[in-house]
KOLKOL-151385 format. One record per atom (N, C-alpha, C, CB): x, y, z. Coordinates in steps of 0.001 Angstrom, whole numbers, padded with zeros to 6 digits, always signed. Atoms other than C-alpha are relative to their C-alpha. Glycine has a CB too. Layout:
XYZ...
END
This chain:
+000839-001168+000000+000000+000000+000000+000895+001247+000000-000960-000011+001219-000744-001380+000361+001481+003600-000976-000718+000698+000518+000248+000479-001365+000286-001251-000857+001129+006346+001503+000071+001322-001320+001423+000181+001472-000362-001828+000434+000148+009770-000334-000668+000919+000876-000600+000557-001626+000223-000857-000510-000799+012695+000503-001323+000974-000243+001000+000383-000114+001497-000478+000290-004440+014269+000202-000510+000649+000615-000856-000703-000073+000672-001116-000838-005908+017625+001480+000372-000539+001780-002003+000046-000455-000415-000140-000823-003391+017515+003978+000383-000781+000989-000426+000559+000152-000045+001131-000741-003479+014471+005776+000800-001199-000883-001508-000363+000403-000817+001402+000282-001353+010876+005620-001152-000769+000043+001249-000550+001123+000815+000922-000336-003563+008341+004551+000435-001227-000843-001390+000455-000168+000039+001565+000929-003631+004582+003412-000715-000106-001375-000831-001188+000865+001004-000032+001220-004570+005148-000043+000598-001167-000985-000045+001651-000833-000984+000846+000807-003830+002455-002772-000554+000326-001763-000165-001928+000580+000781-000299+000956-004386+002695-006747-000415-000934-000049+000309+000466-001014+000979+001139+000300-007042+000470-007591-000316+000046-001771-001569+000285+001022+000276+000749+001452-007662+001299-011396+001358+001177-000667-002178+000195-000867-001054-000957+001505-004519+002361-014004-000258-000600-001089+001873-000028-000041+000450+000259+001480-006043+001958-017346+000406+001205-001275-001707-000113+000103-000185-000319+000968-004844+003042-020611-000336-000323-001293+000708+000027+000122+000311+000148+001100-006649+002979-023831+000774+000561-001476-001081+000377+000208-000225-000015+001106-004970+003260-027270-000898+000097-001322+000563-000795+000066+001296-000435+001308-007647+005018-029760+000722-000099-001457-000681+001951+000153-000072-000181+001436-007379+003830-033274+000333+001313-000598-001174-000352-000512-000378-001279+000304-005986+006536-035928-001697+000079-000877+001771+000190-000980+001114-000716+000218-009578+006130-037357-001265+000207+000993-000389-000511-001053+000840-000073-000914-011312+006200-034126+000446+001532+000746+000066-001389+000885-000576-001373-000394-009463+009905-033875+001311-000208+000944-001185+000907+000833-001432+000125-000414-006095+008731-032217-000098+000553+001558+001114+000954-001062+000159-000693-001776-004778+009304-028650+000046-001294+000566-001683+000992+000601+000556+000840-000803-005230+007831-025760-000510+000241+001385+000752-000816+000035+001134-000409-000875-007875+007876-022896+000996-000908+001447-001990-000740-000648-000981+000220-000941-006091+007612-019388-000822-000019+001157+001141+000996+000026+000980+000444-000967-007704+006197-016138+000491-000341+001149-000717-000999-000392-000957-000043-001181-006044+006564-012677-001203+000737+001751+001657+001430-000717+000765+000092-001324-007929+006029-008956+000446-000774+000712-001235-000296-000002-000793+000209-001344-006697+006054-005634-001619-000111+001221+001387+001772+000352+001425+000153-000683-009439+004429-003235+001038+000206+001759-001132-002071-000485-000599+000435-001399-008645+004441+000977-000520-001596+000191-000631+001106+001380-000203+001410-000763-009303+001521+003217-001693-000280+000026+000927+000105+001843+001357+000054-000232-013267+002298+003113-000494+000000-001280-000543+001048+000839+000458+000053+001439-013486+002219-000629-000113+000897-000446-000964-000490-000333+000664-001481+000398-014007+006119-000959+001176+000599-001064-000232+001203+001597-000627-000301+000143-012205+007330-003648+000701+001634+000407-000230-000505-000775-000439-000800-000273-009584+009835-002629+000713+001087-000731+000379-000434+000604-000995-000642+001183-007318+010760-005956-000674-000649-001068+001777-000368+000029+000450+000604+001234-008322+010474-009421+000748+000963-001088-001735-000040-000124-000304-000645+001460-006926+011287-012884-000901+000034-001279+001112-000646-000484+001028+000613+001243-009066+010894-016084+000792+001063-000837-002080+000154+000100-000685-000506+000900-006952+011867-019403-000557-000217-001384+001214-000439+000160+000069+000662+001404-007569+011968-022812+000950+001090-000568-001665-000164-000813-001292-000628+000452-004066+012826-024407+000026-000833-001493+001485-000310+001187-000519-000033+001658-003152+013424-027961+000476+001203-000728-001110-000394-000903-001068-001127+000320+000171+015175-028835-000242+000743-001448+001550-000707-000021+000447-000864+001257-001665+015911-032424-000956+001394-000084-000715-000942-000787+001064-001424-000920-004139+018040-030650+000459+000794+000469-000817-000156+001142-000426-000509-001513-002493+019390-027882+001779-000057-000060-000752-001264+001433-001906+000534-000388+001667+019846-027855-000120-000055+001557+001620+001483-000524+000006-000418-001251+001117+021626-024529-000703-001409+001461-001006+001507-000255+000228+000753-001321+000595+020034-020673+000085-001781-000596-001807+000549+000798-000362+000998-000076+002125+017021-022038-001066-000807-001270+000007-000352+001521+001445+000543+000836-000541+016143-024744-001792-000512+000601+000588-001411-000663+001110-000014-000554-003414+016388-022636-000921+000932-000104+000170-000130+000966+001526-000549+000300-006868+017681-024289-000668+000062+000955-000823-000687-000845+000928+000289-001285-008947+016796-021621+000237-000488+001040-000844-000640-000137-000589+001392-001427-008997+015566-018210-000063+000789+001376+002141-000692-000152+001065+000061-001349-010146+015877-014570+000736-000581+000521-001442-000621+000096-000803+000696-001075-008133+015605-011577-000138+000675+001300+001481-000066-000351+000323-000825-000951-007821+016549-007768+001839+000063+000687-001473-000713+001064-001271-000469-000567-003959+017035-007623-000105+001427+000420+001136-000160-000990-000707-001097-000883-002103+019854-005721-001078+000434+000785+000706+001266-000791+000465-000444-001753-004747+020173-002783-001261+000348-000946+001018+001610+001274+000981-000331+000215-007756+021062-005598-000406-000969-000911-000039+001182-000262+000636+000833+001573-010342+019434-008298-000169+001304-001177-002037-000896+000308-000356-000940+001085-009972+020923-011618-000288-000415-001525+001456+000260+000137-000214+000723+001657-010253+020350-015484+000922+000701-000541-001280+000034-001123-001245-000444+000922-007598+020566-017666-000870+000264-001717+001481-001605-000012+000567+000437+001504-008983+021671-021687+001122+000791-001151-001916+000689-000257-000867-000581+000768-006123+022306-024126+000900+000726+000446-000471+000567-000739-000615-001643-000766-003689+024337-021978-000394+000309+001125-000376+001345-000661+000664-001237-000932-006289+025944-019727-000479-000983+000876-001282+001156-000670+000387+000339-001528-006870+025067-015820-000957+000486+000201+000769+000351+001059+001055-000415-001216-009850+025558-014033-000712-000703+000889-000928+000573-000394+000258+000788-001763-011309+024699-010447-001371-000295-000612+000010+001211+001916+001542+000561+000021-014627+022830-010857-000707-000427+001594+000034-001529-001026+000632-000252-001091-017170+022343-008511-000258-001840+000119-001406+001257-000161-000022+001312+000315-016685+018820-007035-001519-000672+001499+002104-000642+000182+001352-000015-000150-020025+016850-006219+000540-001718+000999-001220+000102-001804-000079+001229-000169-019045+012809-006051+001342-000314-001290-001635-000720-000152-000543+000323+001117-016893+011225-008286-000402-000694-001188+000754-000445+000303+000788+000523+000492-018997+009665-009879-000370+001204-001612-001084-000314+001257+000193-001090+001063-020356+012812-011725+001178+000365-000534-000634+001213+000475-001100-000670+000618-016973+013990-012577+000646-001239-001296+001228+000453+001398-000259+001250+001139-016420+010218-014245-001046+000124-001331-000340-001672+000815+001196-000120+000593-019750+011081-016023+000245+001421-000851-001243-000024+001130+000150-001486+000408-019175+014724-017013+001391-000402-001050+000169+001483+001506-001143+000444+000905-015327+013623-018292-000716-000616-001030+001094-000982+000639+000121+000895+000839-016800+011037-020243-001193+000726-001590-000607-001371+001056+001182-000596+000006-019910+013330-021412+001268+000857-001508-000836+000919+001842-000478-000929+000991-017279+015992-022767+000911-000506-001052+000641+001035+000640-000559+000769+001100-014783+013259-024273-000863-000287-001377+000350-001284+000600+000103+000030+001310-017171+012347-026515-000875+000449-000916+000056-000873-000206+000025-001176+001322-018442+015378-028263+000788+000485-000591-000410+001020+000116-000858-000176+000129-015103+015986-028372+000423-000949-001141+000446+000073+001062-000196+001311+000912-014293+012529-029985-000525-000175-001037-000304-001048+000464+000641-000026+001469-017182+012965-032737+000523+001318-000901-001762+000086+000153-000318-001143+000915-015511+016600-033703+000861-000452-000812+000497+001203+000576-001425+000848+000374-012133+014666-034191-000479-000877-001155+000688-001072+001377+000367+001006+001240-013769+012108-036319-000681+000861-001369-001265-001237+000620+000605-000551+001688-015805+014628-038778+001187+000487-000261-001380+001310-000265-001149-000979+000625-012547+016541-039128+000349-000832-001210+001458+000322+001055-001366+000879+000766-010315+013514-040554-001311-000814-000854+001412-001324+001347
END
């Protein structure tokens, strides 16, 4: 189990899901990135959700999209640009990521 660090406190957190998808170049390319840190009660505590593609995006590492609660806040990442979101459950934020991926994902496809 890996000790991190989360709004301030030491806790027993462990990752429970690292998933990485590899999007076809005609399914719009990329790849969709999936990272959750649960405690000892099942609650998740840390989460990542990515969808990176250096054809899109040079910047923040090739990351278009994506939803996280590093450095002490929750936030979305869209092309570049940070901002604090308003966090509910995680649940919704898995739902809302997924929501904006893929209107996102059908623009990508009429383009090419």
């Amino acid at each position: 189990m890996k000790k991190i660090k989360n709004n301030n406190k030491m806790s027993a957190d462990t990752l429970s899901v690292d998933e990485s998808f590899r999007l076809h170049k005609t399914k719009g390319n990329g790849i969709l990135r999936r990272q959750i840190w649960v405690n000892l009660k099942g609650e998740v505590t840390r989460y990542n959700l990515a969808y990176i593609n250096h054809n899109l995006h040079a910047g923040d590492n090739g990351r278009v999209l994506g939803y996280d609660n590093a450095h002490g806040y929750h936030h979305k990442h869209y092309m570049g640009v940070i901002q604090p979101i308003k966090f509910t459950n995680f649940q919704t934020i898995e739902e809302q990521f997924q929501s904006e991926f893929e209107v996102l994902h059908e623009q990508i496809k009429r383009k090419h």
